[in-house]
MARSE-834347 format. One record per residue (C-alpha): z, y, x. Coordinates in pm, whole numbers, plus 32768, in hexadecimal, padded with zeros to 4 digits. Layout:
# residues N
ZYX ...
//
This chain:
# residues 653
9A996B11E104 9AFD6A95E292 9A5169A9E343 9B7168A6E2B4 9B3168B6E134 9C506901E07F 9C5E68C3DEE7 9DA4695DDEC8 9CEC6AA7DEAB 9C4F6A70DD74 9AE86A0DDE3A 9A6568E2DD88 99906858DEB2 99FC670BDF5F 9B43673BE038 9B146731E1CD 9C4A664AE1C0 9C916520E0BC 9DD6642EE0E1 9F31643AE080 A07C638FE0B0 A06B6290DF84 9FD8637DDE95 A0AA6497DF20 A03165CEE024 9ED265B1DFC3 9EB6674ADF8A 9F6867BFE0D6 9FB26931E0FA 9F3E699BE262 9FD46ADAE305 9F406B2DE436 A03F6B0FE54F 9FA56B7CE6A4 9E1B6BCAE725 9DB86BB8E859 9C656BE4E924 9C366B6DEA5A 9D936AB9EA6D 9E296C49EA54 9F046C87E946 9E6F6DBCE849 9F986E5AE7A1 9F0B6EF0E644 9E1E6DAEE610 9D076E81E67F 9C096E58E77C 9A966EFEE7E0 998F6E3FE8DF 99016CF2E92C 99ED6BD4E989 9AD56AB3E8DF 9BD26B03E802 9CEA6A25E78E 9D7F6A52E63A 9EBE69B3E5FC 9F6169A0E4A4 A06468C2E3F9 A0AE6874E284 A22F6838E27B A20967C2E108 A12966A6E17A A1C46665E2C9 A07E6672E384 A00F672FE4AA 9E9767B2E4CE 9DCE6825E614 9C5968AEE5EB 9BAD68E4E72C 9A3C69F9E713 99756A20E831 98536AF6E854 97756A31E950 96AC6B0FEA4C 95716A80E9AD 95E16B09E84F 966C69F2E7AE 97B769F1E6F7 9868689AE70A 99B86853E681 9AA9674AE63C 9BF5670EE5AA 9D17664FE5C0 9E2865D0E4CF 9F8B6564E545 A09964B7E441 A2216557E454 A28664CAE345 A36C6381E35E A26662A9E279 A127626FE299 9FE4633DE270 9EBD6297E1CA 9D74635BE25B 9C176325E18C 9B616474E233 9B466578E314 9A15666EE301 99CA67D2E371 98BC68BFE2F5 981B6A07E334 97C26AE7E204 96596B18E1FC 95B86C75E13E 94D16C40DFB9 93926C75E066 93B56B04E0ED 932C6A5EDFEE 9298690BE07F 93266814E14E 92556734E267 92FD65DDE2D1 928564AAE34F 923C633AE2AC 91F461E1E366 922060A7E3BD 91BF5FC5E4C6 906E6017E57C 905C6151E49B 91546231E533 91926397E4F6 90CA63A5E39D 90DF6514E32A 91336537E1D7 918866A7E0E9 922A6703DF9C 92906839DF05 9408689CDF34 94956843DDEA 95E0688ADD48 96A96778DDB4 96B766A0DEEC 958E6637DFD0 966064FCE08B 95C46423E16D 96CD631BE1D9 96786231E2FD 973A60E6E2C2 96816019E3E9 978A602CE4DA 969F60DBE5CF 95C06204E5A7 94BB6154E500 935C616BE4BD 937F6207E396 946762F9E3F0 9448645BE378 944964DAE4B5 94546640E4A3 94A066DDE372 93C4681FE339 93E1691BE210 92FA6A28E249 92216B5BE1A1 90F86AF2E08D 8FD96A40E18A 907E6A53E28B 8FC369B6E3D6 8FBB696AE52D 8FD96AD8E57F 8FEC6B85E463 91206BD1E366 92B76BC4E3A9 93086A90E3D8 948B69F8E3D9 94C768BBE452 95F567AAE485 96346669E537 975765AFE553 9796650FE6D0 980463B9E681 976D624BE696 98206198E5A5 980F61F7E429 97E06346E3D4 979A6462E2E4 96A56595E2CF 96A86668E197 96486795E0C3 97056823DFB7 96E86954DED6 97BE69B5DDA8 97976A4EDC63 97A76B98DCEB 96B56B63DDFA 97786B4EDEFD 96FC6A40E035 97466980E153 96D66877E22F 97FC67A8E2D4 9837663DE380 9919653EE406 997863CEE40E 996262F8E318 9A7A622DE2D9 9A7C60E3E23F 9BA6608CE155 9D036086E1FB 9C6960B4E346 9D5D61A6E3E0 9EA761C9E378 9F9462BFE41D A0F86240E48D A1E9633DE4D3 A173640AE605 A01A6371E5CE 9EEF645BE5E3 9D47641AE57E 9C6764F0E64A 9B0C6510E59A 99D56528E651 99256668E6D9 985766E8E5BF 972567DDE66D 96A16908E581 955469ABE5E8 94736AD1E57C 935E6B25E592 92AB6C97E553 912F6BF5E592 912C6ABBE509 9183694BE568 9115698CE6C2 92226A7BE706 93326988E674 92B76885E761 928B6977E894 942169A2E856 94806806E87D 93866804E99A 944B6901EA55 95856851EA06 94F4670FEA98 94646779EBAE 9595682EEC1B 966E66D0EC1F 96C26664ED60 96076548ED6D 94D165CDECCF 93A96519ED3F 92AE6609EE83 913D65FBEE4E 90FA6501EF35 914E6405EE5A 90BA629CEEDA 8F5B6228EE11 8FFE60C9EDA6 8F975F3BED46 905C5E9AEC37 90035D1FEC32 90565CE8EAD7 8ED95CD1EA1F 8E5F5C60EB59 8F415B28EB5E 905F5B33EA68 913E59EFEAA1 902C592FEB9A 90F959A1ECF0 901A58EAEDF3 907059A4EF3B 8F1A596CEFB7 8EA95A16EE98 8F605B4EEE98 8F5C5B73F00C 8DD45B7DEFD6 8E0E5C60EEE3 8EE35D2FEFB2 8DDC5D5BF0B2 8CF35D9DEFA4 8DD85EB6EF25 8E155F48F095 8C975F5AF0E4 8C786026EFD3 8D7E6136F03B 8E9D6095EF6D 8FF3610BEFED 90EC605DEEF8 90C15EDBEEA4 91A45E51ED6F 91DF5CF5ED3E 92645CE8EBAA 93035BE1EAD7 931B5A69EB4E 937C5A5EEC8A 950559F7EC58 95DA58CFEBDC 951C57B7EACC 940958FBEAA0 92CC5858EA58 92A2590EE8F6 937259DDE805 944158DDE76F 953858B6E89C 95F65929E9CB 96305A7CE986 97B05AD7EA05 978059DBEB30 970E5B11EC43 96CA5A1DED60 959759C8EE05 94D658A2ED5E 95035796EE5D 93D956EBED98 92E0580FEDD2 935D58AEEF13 93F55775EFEF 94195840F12E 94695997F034 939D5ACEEFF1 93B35B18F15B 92425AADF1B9 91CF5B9AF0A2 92C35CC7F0C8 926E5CD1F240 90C15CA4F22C 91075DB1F11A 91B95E9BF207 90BD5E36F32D 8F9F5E9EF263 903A6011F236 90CA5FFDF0B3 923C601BF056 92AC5F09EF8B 93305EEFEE05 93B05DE3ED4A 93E35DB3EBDE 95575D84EB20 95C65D52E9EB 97475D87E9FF 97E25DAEE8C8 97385C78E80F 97755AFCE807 96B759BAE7BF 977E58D0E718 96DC57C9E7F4 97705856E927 988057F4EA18 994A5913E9E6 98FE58F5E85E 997B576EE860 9AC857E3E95F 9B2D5910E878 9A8E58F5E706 9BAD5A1EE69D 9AFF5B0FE7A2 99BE5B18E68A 99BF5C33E571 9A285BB4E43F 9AD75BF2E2FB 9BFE5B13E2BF 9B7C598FE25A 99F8599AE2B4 98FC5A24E3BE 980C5B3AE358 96CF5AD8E316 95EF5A9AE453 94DD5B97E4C2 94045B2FE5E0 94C159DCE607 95C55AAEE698 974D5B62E627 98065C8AE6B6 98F45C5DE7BA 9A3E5D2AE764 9A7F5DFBE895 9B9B5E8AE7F0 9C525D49E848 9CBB5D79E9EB 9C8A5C09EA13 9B1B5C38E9B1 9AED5DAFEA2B 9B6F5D21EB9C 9A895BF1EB8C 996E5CA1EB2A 99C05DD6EC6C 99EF5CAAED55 98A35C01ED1F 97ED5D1DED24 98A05DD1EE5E 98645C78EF31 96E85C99EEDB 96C65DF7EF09 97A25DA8F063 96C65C6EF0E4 95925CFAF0DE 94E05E54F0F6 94A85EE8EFBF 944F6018EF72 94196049EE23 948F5FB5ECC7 94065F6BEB63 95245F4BEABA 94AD5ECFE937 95465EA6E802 94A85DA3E6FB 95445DBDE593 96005E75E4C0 97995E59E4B9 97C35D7CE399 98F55CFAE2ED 997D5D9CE43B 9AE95D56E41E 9BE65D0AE542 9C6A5BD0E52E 9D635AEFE4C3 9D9D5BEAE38E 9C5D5C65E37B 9C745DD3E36A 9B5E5E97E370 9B2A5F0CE4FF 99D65FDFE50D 9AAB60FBE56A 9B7B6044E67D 9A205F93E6F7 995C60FBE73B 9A94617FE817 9A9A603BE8C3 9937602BE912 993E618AE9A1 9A7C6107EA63 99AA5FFCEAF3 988C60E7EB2C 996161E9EBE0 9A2360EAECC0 988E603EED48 98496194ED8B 99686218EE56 996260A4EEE9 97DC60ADEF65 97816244EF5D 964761B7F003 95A260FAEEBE 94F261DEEDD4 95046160EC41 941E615CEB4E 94C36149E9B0 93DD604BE8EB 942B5FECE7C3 930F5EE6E6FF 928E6018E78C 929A6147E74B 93CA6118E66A 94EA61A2E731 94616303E780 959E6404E777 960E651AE858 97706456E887 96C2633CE91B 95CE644FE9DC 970964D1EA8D 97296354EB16 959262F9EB42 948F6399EBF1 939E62C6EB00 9341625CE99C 92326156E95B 9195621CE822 911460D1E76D 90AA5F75E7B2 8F535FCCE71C 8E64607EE81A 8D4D6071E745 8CDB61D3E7A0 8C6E6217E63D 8DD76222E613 8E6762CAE72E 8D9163D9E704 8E906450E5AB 8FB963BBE68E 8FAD643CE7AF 8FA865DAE73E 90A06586E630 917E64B2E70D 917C662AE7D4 922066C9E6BF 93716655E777 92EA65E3E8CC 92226692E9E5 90F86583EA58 91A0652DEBAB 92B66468EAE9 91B663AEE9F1 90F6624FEA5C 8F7E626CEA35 8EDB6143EA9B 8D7260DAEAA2 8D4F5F76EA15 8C525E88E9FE 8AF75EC4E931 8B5D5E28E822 8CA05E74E784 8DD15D5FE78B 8E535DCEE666 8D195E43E5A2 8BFC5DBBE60E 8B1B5EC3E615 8A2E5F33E739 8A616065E7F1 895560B9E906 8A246131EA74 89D96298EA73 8A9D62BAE916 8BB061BCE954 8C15627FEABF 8BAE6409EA36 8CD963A3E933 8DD762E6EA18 8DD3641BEB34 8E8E64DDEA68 8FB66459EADC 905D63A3EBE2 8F0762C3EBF6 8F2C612DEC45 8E5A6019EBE1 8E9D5ED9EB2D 8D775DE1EB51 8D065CA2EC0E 8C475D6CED41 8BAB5BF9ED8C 8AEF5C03EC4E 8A465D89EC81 88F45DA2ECEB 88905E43EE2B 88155FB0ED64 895C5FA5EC7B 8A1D5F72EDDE 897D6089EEA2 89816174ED70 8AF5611EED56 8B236171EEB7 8A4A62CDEE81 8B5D631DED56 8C8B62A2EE3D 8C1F6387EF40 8BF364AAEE4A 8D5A6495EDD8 8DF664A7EEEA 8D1D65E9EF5C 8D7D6681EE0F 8EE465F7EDB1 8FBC66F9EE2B 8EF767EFECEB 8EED66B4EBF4 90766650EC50 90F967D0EC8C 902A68AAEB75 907F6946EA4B 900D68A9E921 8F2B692FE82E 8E876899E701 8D926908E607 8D7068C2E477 8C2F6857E446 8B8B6865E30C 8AE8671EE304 8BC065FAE2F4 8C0364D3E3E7 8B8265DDE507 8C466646E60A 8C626782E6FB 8D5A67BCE7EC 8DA76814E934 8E9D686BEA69 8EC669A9EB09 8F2B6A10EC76 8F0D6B84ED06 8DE06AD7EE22 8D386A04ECF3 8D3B6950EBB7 8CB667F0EB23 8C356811E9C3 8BB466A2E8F1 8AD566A5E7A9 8AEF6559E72E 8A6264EBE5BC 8ACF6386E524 89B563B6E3F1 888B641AE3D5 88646567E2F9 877B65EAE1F8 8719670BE2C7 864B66C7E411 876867DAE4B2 88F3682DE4AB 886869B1E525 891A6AA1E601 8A0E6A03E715 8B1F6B21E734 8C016AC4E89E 8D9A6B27E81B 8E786B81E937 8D7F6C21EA58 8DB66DA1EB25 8CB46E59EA71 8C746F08EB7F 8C386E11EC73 8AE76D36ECAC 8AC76BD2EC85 89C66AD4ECF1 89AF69F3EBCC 8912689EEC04 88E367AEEB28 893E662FEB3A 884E6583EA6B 87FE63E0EA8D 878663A0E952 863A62F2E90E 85796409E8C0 846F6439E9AB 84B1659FEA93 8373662BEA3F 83E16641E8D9 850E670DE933 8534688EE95A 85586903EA7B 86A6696EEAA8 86DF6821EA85 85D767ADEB80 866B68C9ECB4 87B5698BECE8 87BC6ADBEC87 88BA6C18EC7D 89596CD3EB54 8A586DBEEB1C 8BB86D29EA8D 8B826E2AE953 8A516D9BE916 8AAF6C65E90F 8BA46CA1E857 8B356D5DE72C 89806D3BE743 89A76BBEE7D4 888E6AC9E811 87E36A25E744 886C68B0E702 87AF679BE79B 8715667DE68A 880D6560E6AB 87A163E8E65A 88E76349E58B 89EE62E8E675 89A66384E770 8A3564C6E850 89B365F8E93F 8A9E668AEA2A 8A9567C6EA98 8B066842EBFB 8B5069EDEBF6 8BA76A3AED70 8BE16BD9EDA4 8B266C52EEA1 8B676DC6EE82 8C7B6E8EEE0E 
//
């Protein structure tokens, strides 16, 4: 087996390459033609040593040309990524590309994710059967319910415990992740695009390049996959510093209701506080007044703003905070201008639109008409005023998404031309930082991470269910690249009640905002917000730098995790239920020098009176990393939904 499945070998697996010329050349036979690594030539197609290597083969029977790129990532991960080129005179029909990596017996289970909207990154396992394990995303984005990563791994294993092999294909559009194992026990994991029917089809000289597909391992567990992607992303140029800005997203505060007193007040509210990024989100452009219009019209409502944003963007800048502004460039209202000028610009098989989602359709960037209209807009924006930052959204699923007048289906011409788009903003306005959000959390990928500096992780901020979100959402992502806001006390989107100490010991594990109407806090909700603002920013260069490290815990809906710095580490016990025992027992730190010593404190706002507490809870005190990390303390009592953080600063050693 190669990383580009072959059946002509006798393997009865699925093939890393299906298509064919009209029923013809659908078994090619590859001969290696030329390797090298590093762009250097290697006569004897041998090689030792990290770097990338290039194999090139051709299959003269087939007429087809093949290039597979490996690179070995100085984090550890192995990415690759092929490409097929037609030279044959007719046409090549191409339904798949996928590569894989063979994975030993001993991995027996498999870890992926579920979802859907508001429940992002659900984890879900299954034995590895005989037979396939394929989790196709057909969205036309990542989706919500994307697999994710795709883990096969040792019997139990955990967070840091047991080999663990992982996958995850690099693409926004449809996709694949799978594991396979034959009759003889033989396994892999692979991925690639998926590719609806007809979608690409090879002229003569024509070539597909497939996504990069990243393969992980790791020898301890989960944590030690992630720690690998982490690396990876925080070596891109762009990555994100620790001193990313504490930010204010209007949204729950005032969704479509853009009074510019209002959100100037709420501005100063915001800066008082020690806010140092204010975004103003949907409704501020075109007919905007709800979600049924204006979307593809990227000018400033003359309605809402009559002298522009200008008296906002600049109080906003006065008062200290960078700016943001929300987009949503690849969709369309059909009660738009640029809707009623060019109805053929909308997605849409031959004869009817898709149905509607939101009120709203997908604009087809793959047309240039559309693509340049949609640049233009944007650029003049991003050009009249000062902004600094951009939530760039994404509201439904790719539907019926054909390319008019014939209809034929475009998801794969619609991802390359949205990365286009992203790309050209970019190199236009290097200054504007942008965040991927996708109905939330729902375009989270590390090809769109090599473009953003930020994902929103869900529209739900109910902490009860950030708490699984946030650590799983690290699987891929390190927490500087991951929105964590603190909302409102009572949930938008599910009503319940969360006291402030729980709903802002969740959000700071990540790159903390806030999303709630500051005019409607109390005095003590906005002095203890201030008290958590200020403790962020003393402590985000360990939250937004750290290694991860998470714990299995044996009672469920509780959580235990932490991040870990050589001068310190943050540790949070949270618990969504209450349990039938009155204690989880011993608190065991992962990741500390053993032979250093730490001065743990403990973060604890509950309701519980102090007295009640012990008293490492009540005072600091010192303890070696090795006993920490093997003896522990003894866990706190926790009250359902609520959280303890621990502080571990080293002191000696």
């Amino acid at each position: 087996m190669g990383l580009l499945g072959e059946a002509r070998y006798g393997a009865s697996v699925r093939p890393g390459l299906i298509g064919s010329r009209a029923g013809r050349d659908w078994t090619p036979d590859w001969r290696v033609t030329r390797v090298s690594v590093d762009g250097a030539v290697v006569e004897g197609f041998t090689s030792a040593g990290p770097g990338a290597v290039q194999f090139e083969a051709e299959a003269a029977d087939a007429a087809l040309e093949l290039s597979l790129e490996v690179e070995l990532t100085a984090h550890g991960l192995v990415r690759a990524r092929a490409t097929v080129t037609n030279r044959g005179a007719d046409g090549y029909q191409l339904d798949e590309l996928t590569l894989s990596m063979p994975v030993p017996t001993s991995a027996t289970e498999l870890l992926d994710f579920a979802g859907r909207w508001g429940v992002e990154r659900f984890p879900q396992r299954t034995a590895f059967p005989v037979g396939q394990h394929r989790r196709e995303g057909r969205r036309g984005r990542t989706g919500a319910d994307a697999a994710y990563v795709l883990h096969a791994g040792s019997p139990g294993f955990g967070f840091r415990t047991g080999d663990v092999y992982a996958v995850h294909t690099a693409f926004s559009g449809n996709h694949i992740h799978q594991a396979e194992r034959d009759a003889t026990g033989f396994a892999t994991i692979s991925g690639g695009e998926l590719l609806l029917a007809g979608e690409v089809r090879l002229d003569h000289g024509a070539a597909y390049s497939g996504p990069w597909i990243y393969f992980s391992y790791g020898a301890d567990g989960l944590d030690a996959v992630a720690d690998r992607f982490h690396g990876f992303l925080r070596s891109l140029p762009h990555a994100p510093s620790a001193d990313r800005p504490v930010t204010l997203n209007v949204w729950e505060a005032v969704y479509f209701d853009h009074d510019q007193a209002r959100l100037i007040d709420l501005a100063e509210r915001a800066a008082a506080l020690g806010v140092e990024r204010y975004v103003l989100d949907d409704g501020w452009f075109g007919s905007r007044r709800d979600d049924s219009s204006g979307l593809g019209d990227w000018v400033v409502s003359a309605d809402m703003w009559p002298v522009g944003l200008s008296p906002l963007v600049d109080r906003v800048h006065d008062l200290g905070m960078q700016f943001g502004l929300w987009f949503e460039p690849e969709m369309i209202n059909e009660d738009s201008d640029v809707a009623r000028a060019h109805p053929e610009w909308i997605m849409q098989p031959a004869g009817r639109l898709p149905v509607r989602a939101r009120n709203q359709q997908v604009m087809n960037l793959a047309i240039e008409g559309a693509w340049q209209h949609v640049f233009s807009q944007i650029d003049a924006v991003l050009g009249d005023y000062r902004i600094d930052y951009v939530k760039w959204d994404h509201n439904r699923d790719l539907v019926d998404a054909g390319i008019a007048p014939d209809g034929r289906p475009g998801v794969h011409e619609q991802t390359l031309a949205f990365y286009r788009l992203l790309d050209a903003l970019r190199e236009r306005r290097p200054e504007v930082e942008f965040e991927s959000c996708s109905s939330g959390g729902a375009r989270v990928d590390l090809e769109v991470l090599t473009r953003t500096e930020r994902v929103w992780v869900s529209d739900v901020i109910d902490p009860a269910e950030r708490q699984r979100m946030l650590p799983w959402t690290g699987q891929l992502i390190p927490a500087e690249f991951q929105g964590s806001h603190i909302a409102s006390g009572r949930s938008h989107s599910t009503a319940r009640w969360h006291d402030l100490s729980f709903r802002a010991a969740t959000a700071v594990f990540g790159h903390l905002g806030i999303e709630w109407d500051l005019a409607q806090a109390t005095e003590d909700e906005l002095t203890e917000l201030a008290w958590w603002i200020d403790w962020y920013k003393a402590n985000r260069e360990v939250l937004l730098t750290g290694r991860q490290v998470r714990v299995d815990m044996s009672e469920p809906e509780t959580y235990f995790k932490g991040i870990v710095t050589p001068r310190k580490a943050i540790y949070s016990l949270s618990q969504l239920t209450a349990t039938a025992v009155g204690s989880l027992g011993q608190l065991r730190f992962p990741g500390l020098d053993p032979d250093a010593v730490y001065r743990l404190t403990a973060i604890d706002r509950q309701l519980t009176p102090a007295d009640a507490r012990p008293v490492w809870q009540r005072e600091a005190f010192e303890l070696t990393g090795r006993v920490l990390m093997t003896a522990g303390i003894r866990a706190p009592h926790l009250l359902p939904e609520t959280a303890v953080i621990f502080e571990l600063e080293r002191v000696k050693g």
